[in-house]
Each structure stands twice: as structure tokens, then as C-alpha cells.
mmCIF file as gemmi writes it, N, C-alpha and C atoms, coordinates in Angstrom:
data_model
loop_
_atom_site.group_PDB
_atom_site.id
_atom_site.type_symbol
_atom_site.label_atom_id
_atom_site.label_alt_id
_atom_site.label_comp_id
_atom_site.label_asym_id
_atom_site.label_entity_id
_atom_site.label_seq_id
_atom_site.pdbx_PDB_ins_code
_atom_site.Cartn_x
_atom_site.Cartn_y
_atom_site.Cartn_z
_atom_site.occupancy
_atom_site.B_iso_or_equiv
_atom_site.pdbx_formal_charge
_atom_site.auth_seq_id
_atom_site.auth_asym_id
_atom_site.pdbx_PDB_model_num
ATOM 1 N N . UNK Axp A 1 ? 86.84 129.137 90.364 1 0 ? 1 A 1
ATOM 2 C CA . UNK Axp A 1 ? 87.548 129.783 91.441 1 0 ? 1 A 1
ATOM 3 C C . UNK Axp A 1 ? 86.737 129.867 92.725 1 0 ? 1 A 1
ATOM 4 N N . UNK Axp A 2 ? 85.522 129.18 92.485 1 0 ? 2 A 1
ATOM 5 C CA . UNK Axp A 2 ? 84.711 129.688 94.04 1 0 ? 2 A 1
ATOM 6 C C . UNK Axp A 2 ? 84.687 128.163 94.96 1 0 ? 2 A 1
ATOM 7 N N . UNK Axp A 3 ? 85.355 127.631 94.46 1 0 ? 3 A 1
ATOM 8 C CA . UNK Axp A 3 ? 85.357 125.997 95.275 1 0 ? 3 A 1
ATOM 9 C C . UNK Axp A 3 ? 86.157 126.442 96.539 1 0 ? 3 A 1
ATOM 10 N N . UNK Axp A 4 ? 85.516 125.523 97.941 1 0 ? 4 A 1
ATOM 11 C CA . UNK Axp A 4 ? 85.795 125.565 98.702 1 0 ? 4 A 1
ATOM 12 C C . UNK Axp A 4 ? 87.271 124.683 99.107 1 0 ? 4 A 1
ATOM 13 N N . UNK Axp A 5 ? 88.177 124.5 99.728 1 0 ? 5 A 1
ATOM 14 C CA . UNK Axp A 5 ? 89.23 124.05 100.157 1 0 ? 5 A 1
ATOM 15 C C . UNK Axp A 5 ? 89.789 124.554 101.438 1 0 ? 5 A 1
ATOM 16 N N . UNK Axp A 6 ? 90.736 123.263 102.04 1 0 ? 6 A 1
ATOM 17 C CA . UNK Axp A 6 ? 91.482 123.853 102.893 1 0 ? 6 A 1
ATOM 18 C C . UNK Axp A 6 ? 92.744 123.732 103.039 1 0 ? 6 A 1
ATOM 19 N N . UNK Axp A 7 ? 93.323 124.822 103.637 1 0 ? 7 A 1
ATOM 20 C CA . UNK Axp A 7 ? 94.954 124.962 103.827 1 0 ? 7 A 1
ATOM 21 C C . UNK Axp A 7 ? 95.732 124.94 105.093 1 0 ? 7 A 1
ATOM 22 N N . UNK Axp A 8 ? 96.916 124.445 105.01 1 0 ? 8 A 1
ATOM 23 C CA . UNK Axp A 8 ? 97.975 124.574 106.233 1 0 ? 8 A 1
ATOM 24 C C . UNK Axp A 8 ? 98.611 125.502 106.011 1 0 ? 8 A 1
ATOM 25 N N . UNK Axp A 9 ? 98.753 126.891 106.927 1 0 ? 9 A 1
ATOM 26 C CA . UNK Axp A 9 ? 99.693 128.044 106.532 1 0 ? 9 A 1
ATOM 27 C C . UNK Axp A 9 ? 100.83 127.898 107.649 1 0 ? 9 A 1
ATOM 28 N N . UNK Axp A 10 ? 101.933 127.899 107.092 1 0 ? 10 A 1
ATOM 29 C CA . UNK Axp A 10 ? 103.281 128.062 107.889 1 0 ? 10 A 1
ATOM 30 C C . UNK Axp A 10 ? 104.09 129.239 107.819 1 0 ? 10 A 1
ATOM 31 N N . UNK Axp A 11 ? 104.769 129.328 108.884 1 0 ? 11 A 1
ATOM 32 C CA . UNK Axp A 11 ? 106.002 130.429 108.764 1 0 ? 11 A 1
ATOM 33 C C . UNK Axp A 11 ? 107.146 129.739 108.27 1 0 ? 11 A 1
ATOM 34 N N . UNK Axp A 12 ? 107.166 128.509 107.301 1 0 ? 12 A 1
ATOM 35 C CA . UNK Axp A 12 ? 108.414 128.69 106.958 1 0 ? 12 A 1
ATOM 36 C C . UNK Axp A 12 ? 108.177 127.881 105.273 1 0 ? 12 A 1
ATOM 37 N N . UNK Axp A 13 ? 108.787 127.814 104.365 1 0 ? 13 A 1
ATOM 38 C CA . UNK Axp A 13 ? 108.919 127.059 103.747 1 0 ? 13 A 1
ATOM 39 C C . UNK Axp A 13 ? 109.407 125.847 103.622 1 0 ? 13 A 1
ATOM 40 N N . UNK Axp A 14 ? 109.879 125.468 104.131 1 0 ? 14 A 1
ATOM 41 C CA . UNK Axp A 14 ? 110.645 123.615 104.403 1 0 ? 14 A 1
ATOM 42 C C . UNK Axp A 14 ? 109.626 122.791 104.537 1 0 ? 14 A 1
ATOM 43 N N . UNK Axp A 15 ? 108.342 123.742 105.954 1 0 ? 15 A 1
ATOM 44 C CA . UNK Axp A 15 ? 107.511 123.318 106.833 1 0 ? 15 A 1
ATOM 45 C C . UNK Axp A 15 ? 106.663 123.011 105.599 1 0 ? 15 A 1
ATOM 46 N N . UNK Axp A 16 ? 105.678 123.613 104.72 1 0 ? 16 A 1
ATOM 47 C CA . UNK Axp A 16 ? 104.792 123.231 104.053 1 0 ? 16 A 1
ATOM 48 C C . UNK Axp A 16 ? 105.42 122.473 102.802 1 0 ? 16 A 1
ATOM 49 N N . UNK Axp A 17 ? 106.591 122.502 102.422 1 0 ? 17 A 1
ATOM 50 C CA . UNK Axp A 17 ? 107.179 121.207 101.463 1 0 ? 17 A 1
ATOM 51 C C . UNK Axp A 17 ? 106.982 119.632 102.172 1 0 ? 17 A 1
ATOM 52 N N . UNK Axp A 18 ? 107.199 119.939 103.224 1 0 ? 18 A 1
ATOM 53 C CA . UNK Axp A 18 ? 107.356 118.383 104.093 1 0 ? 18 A 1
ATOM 54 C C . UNK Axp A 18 ? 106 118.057 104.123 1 0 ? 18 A 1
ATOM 55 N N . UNK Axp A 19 ? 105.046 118.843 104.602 1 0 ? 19 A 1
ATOM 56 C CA . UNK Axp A 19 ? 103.836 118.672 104.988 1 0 ? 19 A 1
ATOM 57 C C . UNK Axp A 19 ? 103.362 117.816 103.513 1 0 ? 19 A 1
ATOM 58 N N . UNK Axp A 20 ? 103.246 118.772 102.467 1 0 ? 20 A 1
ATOM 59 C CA . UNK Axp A 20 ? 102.76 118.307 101.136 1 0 ? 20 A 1
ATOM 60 C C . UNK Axp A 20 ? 102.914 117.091 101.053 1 0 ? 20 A 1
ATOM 61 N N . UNK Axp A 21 ? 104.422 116.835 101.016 1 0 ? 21 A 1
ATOM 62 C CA . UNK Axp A 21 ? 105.36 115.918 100.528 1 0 ? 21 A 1
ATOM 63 C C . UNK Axp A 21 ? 104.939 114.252 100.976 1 0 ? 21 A 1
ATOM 64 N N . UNK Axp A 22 ? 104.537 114.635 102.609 1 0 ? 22 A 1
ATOM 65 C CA . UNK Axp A 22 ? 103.821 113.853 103.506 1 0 ? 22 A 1
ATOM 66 C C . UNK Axp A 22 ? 102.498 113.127 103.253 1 0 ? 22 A 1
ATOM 67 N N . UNK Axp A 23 ? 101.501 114.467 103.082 1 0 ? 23 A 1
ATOM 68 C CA . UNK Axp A 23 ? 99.513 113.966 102.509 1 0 ? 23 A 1
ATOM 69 C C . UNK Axp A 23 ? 100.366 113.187 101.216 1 0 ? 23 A 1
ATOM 70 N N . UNK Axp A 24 ? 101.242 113.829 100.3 1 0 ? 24 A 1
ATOM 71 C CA . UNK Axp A 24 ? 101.068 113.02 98.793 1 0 ? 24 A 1
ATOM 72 C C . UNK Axp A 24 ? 101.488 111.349 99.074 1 0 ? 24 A 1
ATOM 73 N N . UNK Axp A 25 ? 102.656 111.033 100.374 1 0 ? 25 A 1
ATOM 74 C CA . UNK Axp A 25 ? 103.009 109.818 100.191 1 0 ? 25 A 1
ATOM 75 C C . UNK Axp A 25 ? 101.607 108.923 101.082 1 0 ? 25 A 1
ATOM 76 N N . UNK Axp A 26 ? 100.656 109.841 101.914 1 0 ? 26 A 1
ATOM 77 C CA . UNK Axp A 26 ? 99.956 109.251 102.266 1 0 ? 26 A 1
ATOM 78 C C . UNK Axp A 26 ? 98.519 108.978 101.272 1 0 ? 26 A 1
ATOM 79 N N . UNK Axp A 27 ? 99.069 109.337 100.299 1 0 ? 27 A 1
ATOM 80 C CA . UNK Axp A 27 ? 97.76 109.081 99.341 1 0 ? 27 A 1
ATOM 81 C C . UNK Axp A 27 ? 96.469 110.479 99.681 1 0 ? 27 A 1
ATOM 82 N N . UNK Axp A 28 ? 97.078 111.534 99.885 1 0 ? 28 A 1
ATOM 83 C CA . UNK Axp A 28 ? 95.917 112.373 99.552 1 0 ? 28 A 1
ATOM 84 C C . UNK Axp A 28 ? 96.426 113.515 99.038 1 0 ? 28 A 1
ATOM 85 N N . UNK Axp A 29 ? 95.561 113.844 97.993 1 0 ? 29 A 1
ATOM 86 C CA . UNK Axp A 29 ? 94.888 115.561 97.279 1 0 ? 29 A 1
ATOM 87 C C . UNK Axp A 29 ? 95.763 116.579 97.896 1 0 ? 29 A 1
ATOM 88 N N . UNK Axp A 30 ? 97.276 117.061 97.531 1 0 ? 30 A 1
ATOM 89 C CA . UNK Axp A 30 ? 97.645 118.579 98.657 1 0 ? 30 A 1
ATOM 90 C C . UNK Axp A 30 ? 98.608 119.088 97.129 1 0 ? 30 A 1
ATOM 91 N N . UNK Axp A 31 ? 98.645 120.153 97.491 1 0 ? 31 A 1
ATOM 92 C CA . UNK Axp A 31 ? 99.404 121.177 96.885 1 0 ? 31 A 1
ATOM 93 C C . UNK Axp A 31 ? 99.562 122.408 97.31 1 0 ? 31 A 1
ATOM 94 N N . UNK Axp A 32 ? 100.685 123.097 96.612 1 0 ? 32 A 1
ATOM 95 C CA . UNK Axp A 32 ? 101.057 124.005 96.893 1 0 ? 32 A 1
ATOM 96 C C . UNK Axp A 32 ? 100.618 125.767 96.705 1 0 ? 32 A 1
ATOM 97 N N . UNK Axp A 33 ? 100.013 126.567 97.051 1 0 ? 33 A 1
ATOM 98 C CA . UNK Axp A 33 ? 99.669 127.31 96.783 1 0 ? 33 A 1
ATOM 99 C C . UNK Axp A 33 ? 100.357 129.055 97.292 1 0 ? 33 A 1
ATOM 100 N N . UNK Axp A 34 ? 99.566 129.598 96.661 1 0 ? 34 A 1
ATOM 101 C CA . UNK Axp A 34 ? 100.306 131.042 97.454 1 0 ? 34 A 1
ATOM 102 C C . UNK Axp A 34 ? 99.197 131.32 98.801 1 0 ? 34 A 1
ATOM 103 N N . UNK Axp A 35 ? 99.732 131.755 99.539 1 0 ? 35 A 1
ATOM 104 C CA . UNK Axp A 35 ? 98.816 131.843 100.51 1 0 ? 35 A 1
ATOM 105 C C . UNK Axp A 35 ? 97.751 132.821 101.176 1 0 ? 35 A 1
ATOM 106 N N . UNK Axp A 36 ? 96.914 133.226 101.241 1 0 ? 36 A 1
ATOM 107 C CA . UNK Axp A 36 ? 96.046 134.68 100.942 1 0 ? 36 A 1
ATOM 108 C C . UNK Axp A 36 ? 96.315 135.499 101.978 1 0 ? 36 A 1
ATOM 109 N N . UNK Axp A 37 ? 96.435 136.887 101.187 1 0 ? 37 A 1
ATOM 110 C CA . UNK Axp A 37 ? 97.04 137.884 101.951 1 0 ? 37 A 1
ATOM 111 C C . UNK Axp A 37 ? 96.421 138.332 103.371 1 0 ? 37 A 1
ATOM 112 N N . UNK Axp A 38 ? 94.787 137.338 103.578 1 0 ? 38 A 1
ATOM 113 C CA . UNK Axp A 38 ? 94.65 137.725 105.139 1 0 ? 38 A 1
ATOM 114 C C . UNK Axp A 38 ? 95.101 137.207 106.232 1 0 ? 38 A 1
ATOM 115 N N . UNK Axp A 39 ? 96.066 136.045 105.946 1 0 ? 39 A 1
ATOM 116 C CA . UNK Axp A 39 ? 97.085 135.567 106.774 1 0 ? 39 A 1
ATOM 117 C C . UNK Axp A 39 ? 98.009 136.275 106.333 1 0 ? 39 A 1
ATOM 118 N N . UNK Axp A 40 ? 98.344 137.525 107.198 1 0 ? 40 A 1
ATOM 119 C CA . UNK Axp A 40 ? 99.23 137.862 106.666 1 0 ? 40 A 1
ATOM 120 C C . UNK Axp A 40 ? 100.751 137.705 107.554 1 0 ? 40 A 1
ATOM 121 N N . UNK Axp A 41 ? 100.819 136.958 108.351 1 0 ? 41 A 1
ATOM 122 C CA . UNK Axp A 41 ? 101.961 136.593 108.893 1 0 ? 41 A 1
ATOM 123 C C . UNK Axp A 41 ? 102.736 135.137 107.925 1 0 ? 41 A 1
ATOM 124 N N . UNK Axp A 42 ? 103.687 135.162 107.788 1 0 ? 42 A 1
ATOM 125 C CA . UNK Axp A 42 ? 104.319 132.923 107.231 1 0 ? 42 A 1
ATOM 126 C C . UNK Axp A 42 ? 105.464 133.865 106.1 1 0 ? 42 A 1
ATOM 127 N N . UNK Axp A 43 ? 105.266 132.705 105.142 1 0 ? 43 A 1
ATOM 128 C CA . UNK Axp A 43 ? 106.29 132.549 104.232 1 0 ? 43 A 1
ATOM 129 C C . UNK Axp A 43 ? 106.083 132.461 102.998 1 0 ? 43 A 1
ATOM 130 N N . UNK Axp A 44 ? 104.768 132.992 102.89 1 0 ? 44 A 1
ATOM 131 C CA . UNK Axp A 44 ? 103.726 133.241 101.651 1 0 ? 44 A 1
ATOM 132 C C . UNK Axp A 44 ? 103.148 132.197 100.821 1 0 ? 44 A 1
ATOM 133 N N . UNK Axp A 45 ? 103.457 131.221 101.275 1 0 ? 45 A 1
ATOM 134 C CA . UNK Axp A 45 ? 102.723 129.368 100.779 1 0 ? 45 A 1
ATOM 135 C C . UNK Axp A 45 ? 102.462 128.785 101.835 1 0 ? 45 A 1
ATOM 136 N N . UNK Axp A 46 ? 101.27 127.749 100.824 1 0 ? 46 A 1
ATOM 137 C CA . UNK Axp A 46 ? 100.305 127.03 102.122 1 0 ? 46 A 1
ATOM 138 C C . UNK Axp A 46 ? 100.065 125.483 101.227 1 0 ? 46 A 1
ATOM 139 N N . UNK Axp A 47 ? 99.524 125.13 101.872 1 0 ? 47 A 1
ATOM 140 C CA . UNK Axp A 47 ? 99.508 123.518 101.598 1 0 ? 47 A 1
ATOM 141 C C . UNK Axp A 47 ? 97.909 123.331 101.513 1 0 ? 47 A 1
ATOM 142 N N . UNK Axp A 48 ? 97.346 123.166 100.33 1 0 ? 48 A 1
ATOM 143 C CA . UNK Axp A 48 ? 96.045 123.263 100.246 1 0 ? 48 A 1
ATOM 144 C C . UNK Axp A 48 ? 95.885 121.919 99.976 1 0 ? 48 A 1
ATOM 145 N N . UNK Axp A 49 ? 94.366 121.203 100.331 1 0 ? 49 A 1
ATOM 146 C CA . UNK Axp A 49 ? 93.873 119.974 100.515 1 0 ? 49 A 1
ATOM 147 C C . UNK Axp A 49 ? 92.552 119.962 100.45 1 0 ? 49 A 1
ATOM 148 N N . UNK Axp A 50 ? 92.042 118.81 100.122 1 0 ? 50 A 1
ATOM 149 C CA . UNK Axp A 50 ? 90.332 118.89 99.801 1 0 ? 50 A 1
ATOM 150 C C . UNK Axp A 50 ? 90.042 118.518 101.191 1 0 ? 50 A 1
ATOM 151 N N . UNK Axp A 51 ? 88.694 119.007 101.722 1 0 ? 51 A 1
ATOM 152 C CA . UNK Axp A 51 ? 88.146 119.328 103.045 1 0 ? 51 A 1
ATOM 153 C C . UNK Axp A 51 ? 87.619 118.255 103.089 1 0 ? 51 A 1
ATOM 154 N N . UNK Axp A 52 ? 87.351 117.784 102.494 1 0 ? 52 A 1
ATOM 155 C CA . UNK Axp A 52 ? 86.48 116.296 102.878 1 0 ? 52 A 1
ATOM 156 C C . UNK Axp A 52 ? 87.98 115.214 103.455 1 0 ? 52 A 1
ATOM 157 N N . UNK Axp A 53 ? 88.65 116.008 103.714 1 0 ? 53 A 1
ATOM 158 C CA . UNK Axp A 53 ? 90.147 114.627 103.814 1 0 ? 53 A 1
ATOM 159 C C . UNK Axp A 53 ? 91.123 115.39 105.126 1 0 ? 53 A 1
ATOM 160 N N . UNK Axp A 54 ? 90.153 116.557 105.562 1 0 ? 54 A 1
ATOM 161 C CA . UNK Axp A 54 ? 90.451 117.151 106.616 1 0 ? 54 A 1
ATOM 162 C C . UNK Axp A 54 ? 91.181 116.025 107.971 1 0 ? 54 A 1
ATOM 163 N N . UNK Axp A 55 ? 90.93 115.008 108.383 1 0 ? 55 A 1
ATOM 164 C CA . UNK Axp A 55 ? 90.4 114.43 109.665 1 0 ? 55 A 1
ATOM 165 C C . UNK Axp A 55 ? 92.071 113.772 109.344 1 0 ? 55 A 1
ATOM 166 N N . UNK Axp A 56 ? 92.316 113.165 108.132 1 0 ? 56 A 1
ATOM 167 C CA . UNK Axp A 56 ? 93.578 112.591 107.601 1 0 ? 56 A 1
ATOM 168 C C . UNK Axp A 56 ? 94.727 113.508 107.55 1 0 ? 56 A 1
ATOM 169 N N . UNK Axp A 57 ? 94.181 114.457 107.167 1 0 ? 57 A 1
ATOM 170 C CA . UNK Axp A 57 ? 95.399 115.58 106.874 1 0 ? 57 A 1
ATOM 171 C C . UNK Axp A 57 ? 96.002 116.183 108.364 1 0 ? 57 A 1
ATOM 172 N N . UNK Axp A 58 ? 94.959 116.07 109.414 1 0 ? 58 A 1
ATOM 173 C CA . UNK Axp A 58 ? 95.14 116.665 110.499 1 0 ? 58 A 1
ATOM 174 C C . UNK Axp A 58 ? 96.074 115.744 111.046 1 0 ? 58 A 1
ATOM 175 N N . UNK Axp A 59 ? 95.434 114.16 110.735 1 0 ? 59 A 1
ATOM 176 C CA . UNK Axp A 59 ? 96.456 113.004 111.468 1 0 ? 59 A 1
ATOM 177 C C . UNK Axp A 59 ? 97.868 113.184 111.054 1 0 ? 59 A 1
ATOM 178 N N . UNK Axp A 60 ? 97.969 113.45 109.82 1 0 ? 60 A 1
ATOM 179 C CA . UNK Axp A 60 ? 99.273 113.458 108.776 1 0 ? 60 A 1
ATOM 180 C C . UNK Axp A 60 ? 100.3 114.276 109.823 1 0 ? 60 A 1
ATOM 181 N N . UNK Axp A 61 ? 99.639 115.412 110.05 1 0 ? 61 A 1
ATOM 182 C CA . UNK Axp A 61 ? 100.247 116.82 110.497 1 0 ? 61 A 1
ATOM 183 C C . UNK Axp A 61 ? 100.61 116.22 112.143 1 0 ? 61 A 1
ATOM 184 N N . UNK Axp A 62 ? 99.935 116.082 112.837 1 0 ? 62 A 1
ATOM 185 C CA . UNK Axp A 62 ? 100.279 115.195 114.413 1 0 ? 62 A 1
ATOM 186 C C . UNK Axp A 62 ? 101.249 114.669 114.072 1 0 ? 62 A 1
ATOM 187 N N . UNK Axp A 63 ? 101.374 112.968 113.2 1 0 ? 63 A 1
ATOM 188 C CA . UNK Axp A 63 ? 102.494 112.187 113.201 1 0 ? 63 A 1
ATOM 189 C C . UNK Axp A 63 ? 103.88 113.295 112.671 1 0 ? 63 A 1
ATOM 190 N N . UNK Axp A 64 ? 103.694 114.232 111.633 1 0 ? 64 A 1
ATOM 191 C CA . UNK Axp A 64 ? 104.826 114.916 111.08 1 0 ? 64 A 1
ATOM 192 C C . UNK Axp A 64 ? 105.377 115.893 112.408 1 0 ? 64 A 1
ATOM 193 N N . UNK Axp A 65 ? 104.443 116.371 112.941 1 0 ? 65 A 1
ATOM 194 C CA . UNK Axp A 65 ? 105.013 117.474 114.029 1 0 ? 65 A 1
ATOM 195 C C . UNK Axp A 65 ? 105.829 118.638 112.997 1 0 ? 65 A 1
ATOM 196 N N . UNK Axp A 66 ? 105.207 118.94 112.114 1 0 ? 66 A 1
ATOM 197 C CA . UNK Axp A 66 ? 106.568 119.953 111.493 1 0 ? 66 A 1
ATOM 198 C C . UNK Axp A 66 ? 107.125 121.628 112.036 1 0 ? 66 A 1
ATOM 199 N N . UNK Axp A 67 ? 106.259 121.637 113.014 1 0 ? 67 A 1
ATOM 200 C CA . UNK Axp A 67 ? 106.118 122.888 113.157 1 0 ? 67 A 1
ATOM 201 C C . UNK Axp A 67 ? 105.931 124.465 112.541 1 0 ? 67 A 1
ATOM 202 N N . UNK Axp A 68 ? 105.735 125.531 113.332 1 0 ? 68 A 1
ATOM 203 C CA . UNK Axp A 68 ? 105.763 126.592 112.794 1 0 ? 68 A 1
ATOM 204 C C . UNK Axp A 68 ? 104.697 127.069 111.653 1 0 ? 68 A 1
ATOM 205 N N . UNK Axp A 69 ? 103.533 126.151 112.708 1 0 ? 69 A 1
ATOM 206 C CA . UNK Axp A 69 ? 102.263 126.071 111.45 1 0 ? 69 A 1
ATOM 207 C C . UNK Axp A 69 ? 101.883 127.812 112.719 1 0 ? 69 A 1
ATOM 208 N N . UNK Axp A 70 ? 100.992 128.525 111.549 1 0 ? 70 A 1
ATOM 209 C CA . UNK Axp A 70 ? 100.194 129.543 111.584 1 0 ? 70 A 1
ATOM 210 C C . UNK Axp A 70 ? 99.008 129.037 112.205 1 0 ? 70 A 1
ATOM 211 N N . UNK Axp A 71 ? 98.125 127.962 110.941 1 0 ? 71 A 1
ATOM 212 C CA . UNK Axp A 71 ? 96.689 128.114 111.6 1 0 ? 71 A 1
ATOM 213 C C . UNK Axp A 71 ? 96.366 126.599 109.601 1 0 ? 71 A 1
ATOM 214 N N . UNK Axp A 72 ? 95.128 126.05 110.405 1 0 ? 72 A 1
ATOM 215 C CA . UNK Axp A 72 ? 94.474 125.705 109.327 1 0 ? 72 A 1
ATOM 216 C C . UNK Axp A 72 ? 93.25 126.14 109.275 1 0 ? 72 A 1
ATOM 217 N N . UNK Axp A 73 ? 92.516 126.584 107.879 1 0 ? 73 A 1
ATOM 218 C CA . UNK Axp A 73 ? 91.663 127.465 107.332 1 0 ? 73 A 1
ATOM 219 C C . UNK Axp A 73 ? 91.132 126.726 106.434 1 0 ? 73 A 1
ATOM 220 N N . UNK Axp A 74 ? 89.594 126.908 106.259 1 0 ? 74 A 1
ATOM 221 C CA . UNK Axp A 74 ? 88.744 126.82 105.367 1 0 ? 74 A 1
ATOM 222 C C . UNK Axp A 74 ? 88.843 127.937 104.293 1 0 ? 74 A 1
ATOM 223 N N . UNK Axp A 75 ? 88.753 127.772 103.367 1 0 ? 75 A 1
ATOM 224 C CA . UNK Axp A 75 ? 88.961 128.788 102.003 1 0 ? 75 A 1
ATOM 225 C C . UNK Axp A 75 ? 87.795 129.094 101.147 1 0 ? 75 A 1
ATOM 226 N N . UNK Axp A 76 ? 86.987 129.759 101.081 1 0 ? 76 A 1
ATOM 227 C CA . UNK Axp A 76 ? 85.689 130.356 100.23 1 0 ? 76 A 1
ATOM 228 C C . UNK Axp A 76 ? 86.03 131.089 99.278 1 0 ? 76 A 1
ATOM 229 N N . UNK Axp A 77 ? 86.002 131.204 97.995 1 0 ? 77 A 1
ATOM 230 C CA . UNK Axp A 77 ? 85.776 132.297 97.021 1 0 ? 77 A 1
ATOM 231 C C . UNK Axp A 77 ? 87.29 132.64 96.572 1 0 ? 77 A 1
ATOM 232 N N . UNK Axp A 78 ? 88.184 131.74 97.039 1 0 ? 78 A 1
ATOM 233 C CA . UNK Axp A 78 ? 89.622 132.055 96.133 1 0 ? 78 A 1
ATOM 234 C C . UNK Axp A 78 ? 89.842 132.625 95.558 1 0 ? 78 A 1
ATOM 235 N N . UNK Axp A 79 ? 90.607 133.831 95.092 1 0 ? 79 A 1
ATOM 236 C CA . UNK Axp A 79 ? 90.926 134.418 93.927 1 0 ? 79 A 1
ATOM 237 C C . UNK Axp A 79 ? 89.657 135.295 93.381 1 0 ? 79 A 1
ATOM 238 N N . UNK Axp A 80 ? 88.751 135.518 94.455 1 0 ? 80 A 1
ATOM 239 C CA . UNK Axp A 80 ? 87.858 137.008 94.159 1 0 ? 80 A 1
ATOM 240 C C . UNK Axp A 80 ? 87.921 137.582 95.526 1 0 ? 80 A 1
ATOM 241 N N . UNK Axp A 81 ? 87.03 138.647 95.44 1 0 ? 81 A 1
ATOM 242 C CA . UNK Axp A 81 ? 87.618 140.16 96.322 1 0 ? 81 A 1
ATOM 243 C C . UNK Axp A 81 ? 85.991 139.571 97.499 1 0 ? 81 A 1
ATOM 244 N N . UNK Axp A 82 ? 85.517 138.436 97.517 1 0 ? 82 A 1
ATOM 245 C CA . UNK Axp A 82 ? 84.595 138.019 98.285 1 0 ? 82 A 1
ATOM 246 C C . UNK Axp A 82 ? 84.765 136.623 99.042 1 0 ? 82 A 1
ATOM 247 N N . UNK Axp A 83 ? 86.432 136.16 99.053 1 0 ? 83 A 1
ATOM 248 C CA . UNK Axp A 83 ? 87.172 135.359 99.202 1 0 ? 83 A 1
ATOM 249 C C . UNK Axp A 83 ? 86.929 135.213 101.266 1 0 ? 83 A 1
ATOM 250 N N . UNK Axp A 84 ? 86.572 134.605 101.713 1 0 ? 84 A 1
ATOM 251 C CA . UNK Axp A 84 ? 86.684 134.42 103.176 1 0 ? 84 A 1
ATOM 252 C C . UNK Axp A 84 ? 87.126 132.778 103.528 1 0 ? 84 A 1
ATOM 253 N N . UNK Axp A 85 ? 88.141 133.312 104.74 1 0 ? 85 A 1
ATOM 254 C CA . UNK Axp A 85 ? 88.914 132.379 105.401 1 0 ? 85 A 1
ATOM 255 C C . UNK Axp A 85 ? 88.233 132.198 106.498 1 0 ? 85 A 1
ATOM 256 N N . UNK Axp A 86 ? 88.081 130.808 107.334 1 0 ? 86 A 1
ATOM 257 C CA . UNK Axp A 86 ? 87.64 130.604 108.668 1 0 ? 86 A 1
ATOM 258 C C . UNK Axp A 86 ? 88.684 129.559 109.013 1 0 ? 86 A 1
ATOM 259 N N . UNK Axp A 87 ? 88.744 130.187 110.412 1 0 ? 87 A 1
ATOM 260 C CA . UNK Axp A 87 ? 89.641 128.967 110.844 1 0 ? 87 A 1
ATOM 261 C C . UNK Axp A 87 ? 88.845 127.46 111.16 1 0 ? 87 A 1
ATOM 262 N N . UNK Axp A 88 ? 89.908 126.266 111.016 1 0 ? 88 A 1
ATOM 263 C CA . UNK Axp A 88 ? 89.223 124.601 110.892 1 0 ? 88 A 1
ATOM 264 C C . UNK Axp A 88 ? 89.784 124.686 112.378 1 0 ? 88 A 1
């Protein structure tokens, strides 16, 4: 649980299905996750992706335009109470 990752948080749900839907046909690492309660603005899912594939995922997100993104975040310590987000 302490692996690092990063996520796309949206305010909507459609937005991070497409997004996913998008990295997977482009051949990269994304899924779906719940999204941590210190974003606490969206639609309570995020689109998580391995950080090393950042630069692709960002391109992905430009060509998609999906809007109604929050923010993308680096993820530390997942699922413990020492869990910190930074924004990418």
C-alpha cells in the first residue's frame, strides 16, 4: 500500500471512464480508483496511472480534452493515515 502513483481527479464520472478508457487503448497502466478524501471536491473516482508514464498520460489527456478535471496528483502512502498528495 505505500507505492507511489498518479491520478486524474474529475468532477464527473463519464470524464474519468473516457480518460481510462483512452491510456488503456493507448497502451498504458490506468485504472479506476476511489479517490482520496483530500480532494475533496469531484465525483469520488480518479484514474490512477504509473508515474513513470506521466508525460503520455498528460498527452492522452490534451488530445481527449475531457474536461472537468480537478487536478493531477502524485499519491504517497495510499490507504494509510500518512498518505500525502502533491500536485504533478
Amino acid at each position: 500500500m505505500n507505492s507511489s502513483f498518479g491520478i486524474a481527479a474529475f468532477r464527473s464520472r463519464t470524464q474519468v471512464l473516457r480518460l481510462e478508457d483512452a491510456l488503456r487503448r493507448a497502451g498504458l497502466h490506468a485504472g479506476v480508483i476511489s479517490t482520496p478524501r483530500s480532494v475533496a471536491i469531484g465525483c469520488g473516482l480518479s484514474v490512477r496511472f504509473d508515474l513513470n508514464e506521466t508525460p503520455q498520460v498528460m498527452a492522452v489527456y490534451r488530445r481527449l480534452n475531457p474536461g472537468a478535471l480537478i487536478g493531477f496528483y502524485r499519491v504517497d502512502g495510499y490507504g494509510t493515515r500518512q498518505m500525502k498528495l502533491t500536485p504533478l
